[in-house]
N, C-alpha and C positions, 0 to 999 in steps of 0.2 A: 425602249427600256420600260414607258410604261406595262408594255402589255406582258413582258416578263416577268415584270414583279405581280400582276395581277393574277399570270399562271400559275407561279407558283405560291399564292396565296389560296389559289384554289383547288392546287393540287395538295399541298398540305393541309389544308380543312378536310378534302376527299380523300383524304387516303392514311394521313398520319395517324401512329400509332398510339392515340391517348391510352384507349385500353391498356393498351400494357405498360404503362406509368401506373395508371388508376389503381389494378387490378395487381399489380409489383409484387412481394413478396407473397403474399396467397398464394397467387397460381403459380410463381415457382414452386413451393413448397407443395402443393397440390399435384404436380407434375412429377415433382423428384418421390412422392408416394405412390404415384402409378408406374415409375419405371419398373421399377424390380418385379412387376405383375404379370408385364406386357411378355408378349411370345415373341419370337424374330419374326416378325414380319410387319406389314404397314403399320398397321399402328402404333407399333413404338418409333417406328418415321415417323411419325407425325407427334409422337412424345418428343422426340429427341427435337426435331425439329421446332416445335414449339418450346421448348426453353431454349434454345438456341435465341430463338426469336425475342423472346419477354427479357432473357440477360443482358441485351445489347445495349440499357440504361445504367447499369451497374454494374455488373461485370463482362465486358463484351472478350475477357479472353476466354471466360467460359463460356460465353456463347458461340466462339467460334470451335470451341472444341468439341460442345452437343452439338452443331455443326455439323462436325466432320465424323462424328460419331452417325449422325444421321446420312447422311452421304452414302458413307461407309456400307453401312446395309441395302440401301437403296440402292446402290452398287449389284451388290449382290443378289438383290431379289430381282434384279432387274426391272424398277419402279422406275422410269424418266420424269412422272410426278412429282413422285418424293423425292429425287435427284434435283429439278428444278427447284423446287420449295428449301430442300438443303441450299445450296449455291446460292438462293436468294436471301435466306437468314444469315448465313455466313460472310457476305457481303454487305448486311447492313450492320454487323458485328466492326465491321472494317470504318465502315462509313463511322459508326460512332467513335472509332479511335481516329478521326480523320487520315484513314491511310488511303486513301481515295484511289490510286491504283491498283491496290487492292481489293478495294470495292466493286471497280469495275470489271476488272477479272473475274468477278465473283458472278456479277449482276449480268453480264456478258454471254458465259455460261447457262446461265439458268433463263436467261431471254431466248437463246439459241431454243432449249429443251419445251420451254410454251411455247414457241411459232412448231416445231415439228408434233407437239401433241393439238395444234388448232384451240390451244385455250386463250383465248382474246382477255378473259381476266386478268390471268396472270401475264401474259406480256403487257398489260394498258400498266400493272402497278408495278412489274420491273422496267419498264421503259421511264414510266416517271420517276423512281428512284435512281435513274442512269442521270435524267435528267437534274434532278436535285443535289447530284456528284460534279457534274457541269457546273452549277453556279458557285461552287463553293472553289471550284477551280478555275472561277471566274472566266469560263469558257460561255460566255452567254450566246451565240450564236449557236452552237451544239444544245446548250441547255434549253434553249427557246424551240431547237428543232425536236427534241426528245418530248416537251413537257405537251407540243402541240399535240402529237403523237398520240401520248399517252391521253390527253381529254378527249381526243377525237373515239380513241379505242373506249 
C-alpha cells in the first residue's frame, strides 16, 4: 500500500495538470479568440482539444463537448493524433465529474491510438491517468499495475 501511495504521489507531481488551474480563465479566453481564426484542420484539433483540456476544472461539460468537437474533425482529417489527444481530454472531462467509466472508455480509446502511433509519451500519461481512475475505484491492484507502467514508460 505503501508503494501505491508513493506512485501516485509521483505520478501526480509528474504529470498533473497545475498549469491549467494556474493559467484557468486566460487561456480559456485566449483559446475561445483563436477558434474562430483557425482553418479545419490540425490546429484547430489542437484549439478544440485544448479547451477541452483547461474546462475539465470548471466546466467539464464543456470540455467534453470541445472534446467531441475536436474528435469530430480529427475524424475527418483523418489525424489518430489528434483523435488520441481528443479521447484523452474527453476522458479527463469524465474523470472530473467522477464518472469514471466513462473515463475509461475514454482513456482506453486514446491508449489504443498512442501504442498504434509508437508514441511512448502519450501512452506513459494515459496509462497513468487509467491508473489514477483505478484508485479512485479503489481498484488498487489495477491502479498499482497501470501507475508502474506508466513511470516505467
Amino acid at each position: 500500500m505503501k508503494l501505491l501511495v508513493l506512485l501516485i504521489l509521483v505520478y501526480m507531481w509528474a504529470y498533473y495538470p497545475i498549469a491549467a488551474q494556474k493559467q484557468g480563465q486566460d487561456r480559456i479566453d485566449s483559446l475561445l479568440a483563436e477558434l474562430p481564426k483557425c482553418k479545419e484542420d490540425s490546429n484547430k484539433v489542437n484549439v478544440l482539444n485544448d479547451l477541452s483540456f483547461y474546462y475539465f476544472a470548471t466546466k467539464p461539460n464543456e470540455g467534453i463537448a470541445y472534446g467531441k468537437k475536436g474528435l469530430e474533425l480529427a475524424e475527418k482529417l483523418e489525424w489518430k493524433k489528434g483523435k488520441a489527444n481528443a479521447y484523452s481530454s474527453i476522458g479527463y472531462n469524465y474523470y472530473s465529474k467522477s464518472e469514471y467509466s466513462k473515463a475509461l472508455e475514454h482513456y482506453f480509446q486514446s491508449l489504443k491510438l498512442f501504442e498504434e502511433l509508437h508514441d511512448t509519451a502519450g501512452e506513459a500519461k494515459v496509462t497513468g491517468k487509467i491508473g489514477l481512475v483505478y484508485v479512485f475505484e479503489n481498484e488498487y491492484p489495477k491502479a498499482k499495475e497501470y501507475l508502474l507502467k506508466a513511470i516505467r514508460m
